[in-house]
N, C-alpha and C positions, 0 to 999 in steps of 0.2 A: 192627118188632121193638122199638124204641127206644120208643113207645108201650105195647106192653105189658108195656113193663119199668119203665116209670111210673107202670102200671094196676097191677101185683103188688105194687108201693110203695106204692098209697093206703091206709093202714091207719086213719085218725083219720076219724071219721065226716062225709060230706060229701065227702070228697076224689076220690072218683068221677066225683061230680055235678060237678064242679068242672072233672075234667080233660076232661070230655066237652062243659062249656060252651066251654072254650077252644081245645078241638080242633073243635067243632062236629060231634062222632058224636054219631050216635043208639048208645042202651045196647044196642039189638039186635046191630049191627053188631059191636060190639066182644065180646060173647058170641060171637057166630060166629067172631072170629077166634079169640078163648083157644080153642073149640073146635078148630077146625082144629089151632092153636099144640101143644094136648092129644094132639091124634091124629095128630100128627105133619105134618097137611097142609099147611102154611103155609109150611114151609120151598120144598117141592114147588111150592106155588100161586107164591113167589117168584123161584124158579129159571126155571118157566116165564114170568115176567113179565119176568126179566131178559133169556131168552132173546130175546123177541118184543121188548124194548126194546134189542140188540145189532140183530138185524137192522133194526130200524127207522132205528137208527145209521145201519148202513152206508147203509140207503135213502138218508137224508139226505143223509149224502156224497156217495155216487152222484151223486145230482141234482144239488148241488152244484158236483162237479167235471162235470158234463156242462156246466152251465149258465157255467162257466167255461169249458172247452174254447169253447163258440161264442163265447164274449165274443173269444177271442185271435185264434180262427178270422176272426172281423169285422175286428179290428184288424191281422191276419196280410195282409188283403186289401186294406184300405184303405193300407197300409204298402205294399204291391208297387206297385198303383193309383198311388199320390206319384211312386214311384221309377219307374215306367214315363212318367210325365208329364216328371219333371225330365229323363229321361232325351231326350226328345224335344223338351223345350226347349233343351235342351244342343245337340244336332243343330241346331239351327233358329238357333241364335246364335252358335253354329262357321259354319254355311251362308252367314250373313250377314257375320259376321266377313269369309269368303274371299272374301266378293261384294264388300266394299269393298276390302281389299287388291287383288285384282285392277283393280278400277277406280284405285286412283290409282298404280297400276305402270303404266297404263294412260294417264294424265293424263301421266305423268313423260316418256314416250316423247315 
């Protein structure tokens, strides 16, 4: 829209040709839109463009937030993983720990 409201502004001769080099349209294209713009369809063509670019959003996010979910999901697992290990190291130097206490309770007698 903001285009063709630059295009209904080019009144000095050349100024067309100009916006079309800069924007890089061909003259067709942008008759087609004034048409459309004329007959009301443009509005219609953009609604439905913005439609199909909301859900494409959401798509995005979607994936997005899936692709995050397995990222935490991994580190959720590698984080139990640690603590299931230290936990077992813990055990194993408690174990050893008593094994030497007992031995110089042992020594004392």
């Amino acid at each position: 829209m903001e285009f063709l409201r630059a295009w209904d502004g080019c009144v000095e001769r050349g100024a067309k040709t100009r916006l079309l080099r800069e924007y890089g349209l061909d003259r067709n294209t942008v008759y087609a839109w004034v048409r459309a713009r004329d007959n009301g369809e443009l509005e219609q063509s953009q609604q439905r463009v913005a439609s199909r670019s909301d859900v494409g959003q959401m798509r995005a996010e979607l994936a997005r937030l899936r692709a995050e979910n397995e990222t935490l999901r991994r580190k959720t697992a590698q984080a139990e993983a640690a603590t299931e290990i230290l936990g077992k190291a813990f055990e194993l130097l408690e174990g050893s720990r008593r094994a030497r206490n007992r031995i110089r309770r042992s020594r004392r007698r």
